[in-house]
C-alpha positions as CSV (number, residue, x, y, z in Angstrom):
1,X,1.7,-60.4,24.7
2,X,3.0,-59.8,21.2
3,X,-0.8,-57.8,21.0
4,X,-0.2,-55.8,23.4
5,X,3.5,-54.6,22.4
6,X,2.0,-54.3,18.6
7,X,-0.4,-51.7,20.2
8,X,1.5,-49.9,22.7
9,X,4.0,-49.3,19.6
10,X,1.2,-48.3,17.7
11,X,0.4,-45.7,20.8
12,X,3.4,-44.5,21.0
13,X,4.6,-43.8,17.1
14,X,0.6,-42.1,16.9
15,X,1.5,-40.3,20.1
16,X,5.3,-39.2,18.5
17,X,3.3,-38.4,15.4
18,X,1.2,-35.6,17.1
19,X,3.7,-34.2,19.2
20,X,5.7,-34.1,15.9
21,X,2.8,-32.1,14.0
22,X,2.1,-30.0,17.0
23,X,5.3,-28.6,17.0
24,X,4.6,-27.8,13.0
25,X,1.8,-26.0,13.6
26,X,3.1,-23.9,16.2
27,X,5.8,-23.1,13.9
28,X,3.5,-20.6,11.7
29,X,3.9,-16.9,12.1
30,X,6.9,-17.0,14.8
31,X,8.0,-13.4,14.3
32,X,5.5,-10.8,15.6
33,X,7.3,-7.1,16.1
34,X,5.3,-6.3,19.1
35,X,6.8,-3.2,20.0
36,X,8.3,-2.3,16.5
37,X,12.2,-3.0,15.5
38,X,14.9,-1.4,13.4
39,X,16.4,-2.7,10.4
40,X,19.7,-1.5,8.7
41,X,20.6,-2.3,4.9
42,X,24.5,-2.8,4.9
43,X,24.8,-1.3,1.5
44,X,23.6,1.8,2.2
45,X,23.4,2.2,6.2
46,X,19.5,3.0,5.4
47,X,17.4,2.5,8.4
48,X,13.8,1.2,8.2
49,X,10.8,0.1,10.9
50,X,9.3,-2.6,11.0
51,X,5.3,-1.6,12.3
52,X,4.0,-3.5,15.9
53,X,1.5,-5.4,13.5
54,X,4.3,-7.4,11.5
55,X,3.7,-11.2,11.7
56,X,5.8,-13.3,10.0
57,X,7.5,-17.1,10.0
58,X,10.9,-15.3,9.4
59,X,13.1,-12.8,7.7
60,X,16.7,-11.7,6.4
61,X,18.6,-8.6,6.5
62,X,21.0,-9.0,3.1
63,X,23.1,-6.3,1.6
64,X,20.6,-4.0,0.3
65,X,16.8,-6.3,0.8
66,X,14.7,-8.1,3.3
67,X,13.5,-11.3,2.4
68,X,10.6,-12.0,4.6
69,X,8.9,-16.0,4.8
70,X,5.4,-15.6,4.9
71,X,2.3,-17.6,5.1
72,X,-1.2,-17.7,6.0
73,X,-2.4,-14.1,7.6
74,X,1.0,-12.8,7.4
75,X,1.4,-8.9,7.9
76,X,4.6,-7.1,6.4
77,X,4.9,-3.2,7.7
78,X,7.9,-1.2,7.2
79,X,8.8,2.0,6.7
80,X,11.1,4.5,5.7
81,X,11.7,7.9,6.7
82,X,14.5,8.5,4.3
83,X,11.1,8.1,1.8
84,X,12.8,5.2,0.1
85,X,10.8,3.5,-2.9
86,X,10.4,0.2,-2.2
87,X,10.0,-2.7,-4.7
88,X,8.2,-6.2,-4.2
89,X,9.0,-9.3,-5.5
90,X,7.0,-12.5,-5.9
91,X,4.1,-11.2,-3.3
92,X,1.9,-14.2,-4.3
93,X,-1.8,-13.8,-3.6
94,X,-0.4,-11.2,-0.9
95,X,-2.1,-7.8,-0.8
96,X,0.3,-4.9,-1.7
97,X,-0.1,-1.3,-0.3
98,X,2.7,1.7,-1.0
99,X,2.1,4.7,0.0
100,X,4.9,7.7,-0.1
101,X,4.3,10.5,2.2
102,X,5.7,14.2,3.0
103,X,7.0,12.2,5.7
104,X,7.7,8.4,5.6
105,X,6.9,5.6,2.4
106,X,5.7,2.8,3.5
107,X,4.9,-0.8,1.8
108,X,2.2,-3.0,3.6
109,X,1.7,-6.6,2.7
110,X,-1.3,-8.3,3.9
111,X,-1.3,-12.0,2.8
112,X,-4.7,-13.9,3.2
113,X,-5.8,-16.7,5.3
114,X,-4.9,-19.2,2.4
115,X,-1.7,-18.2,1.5
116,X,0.8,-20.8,0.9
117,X,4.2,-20.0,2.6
118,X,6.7,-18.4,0.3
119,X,9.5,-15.7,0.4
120,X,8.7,-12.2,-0.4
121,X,11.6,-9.9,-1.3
122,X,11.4,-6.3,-0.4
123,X,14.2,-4.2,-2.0
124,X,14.5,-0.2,-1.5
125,X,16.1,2.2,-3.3
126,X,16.1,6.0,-4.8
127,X,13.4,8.0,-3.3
128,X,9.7,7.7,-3.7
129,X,7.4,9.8,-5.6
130,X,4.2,11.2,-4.1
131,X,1.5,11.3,-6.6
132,X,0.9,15.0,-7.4
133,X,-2.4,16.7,-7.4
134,X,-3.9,17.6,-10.6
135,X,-3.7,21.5,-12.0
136,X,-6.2,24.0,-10.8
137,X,-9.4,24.0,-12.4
138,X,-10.2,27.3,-14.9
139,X,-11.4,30.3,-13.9
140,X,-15.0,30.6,-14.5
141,X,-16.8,32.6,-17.4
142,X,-16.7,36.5,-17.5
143,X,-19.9,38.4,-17.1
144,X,-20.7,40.9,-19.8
145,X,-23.0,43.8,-19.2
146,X,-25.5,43.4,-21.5
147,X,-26.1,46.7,-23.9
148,X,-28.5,49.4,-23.2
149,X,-31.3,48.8,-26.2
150,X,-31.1,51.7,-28.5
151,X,-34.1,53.9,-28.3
152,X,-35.6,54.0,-31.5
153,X,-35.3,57.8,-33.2
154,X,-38.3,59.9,-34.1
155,X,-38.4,60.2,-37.7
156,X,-38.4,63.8,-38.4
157,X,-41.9,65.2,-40.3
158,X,-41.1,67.6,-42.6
159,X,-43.2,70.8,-42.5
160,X,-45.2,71.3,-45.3
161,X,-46.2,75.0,-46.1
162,X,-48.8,75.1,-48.9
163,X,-47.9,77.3,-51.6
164,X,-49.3,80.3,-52.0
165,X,-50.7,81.3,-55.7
């Protein structure tokens, strides 16, 4: 008897155990912006988007950044149509794209599929600069008509009259 209570505690803590850990696992990436969503900065009333393809375990709104929880395959997208410059902190092994358009400036943050979980702050501010395009190239060589060769002159002869005696 005492056996069989030994084991069917042993069941039931393994079973608890598993149920506990599932619950873990399914924890990861909880936040996933299916159809987008709009984020305000309280400091500044500055509105940003969040892209469809942001997966992450969480995030915060604070007074003027986002701190986003991220972990293994998370996805950051967000965007700002004010074209606000955006600066990352402590990104990890994450992948870090700007980009600052005519438009919008955007950051995308791509963490890979070993990424320990950690808290990426995303603070805007001023406006962005797009990277300007180089100066025009120079204008190409001139063409110069070559000279017309001089045609050489005849020498004169000098007539000679023999004298006469």
């Amino acid at each position: 008897m005492k056996k069989i209570v030994s084991k069917s505690l042993f069941f039931a803590l393994f079973f608890g155990l598993m149920l506990g850990l599932a619950g873990v696992i399914r924890a990861a990436n909880d936040i996933t912006t299916t159809s987008g969503a709009s984020l305000v900065l309280p400091s500044d009333s500055s509105s940003y988007t969040l892209s469809t393809d942001t997966t992450v375990q969480s995030f915060t709104v604070n007074n003027s950044s986002f701190d986003f929880v991220v972990e293994a395959s998370s996805i950051i997208n967000i965007s700002s149509a004010d074209l606000k410059d955006f600066s990352v902190s402590n990104s990890g092994q994450c992948n870090t794209t700007q980009t600052c358009g005519s438009s919008v400036s955007s950051v995308y943050i791509n963490c890979p599929s070993n990424s320990a979980q950690h808290t990426i702050t995303i603070t805007p501010s001023g406006t962005c600069s797009a990277p300007s395009g180089g100066g025009g190239g120079g204008g190409g060589g001139g063409y110069v008509t070559p000279a017309t060769p001089a045609v050489p002159a005849t020498p004169a002869v000098p007539t000679v009259t023999p004298a006469v005696p």
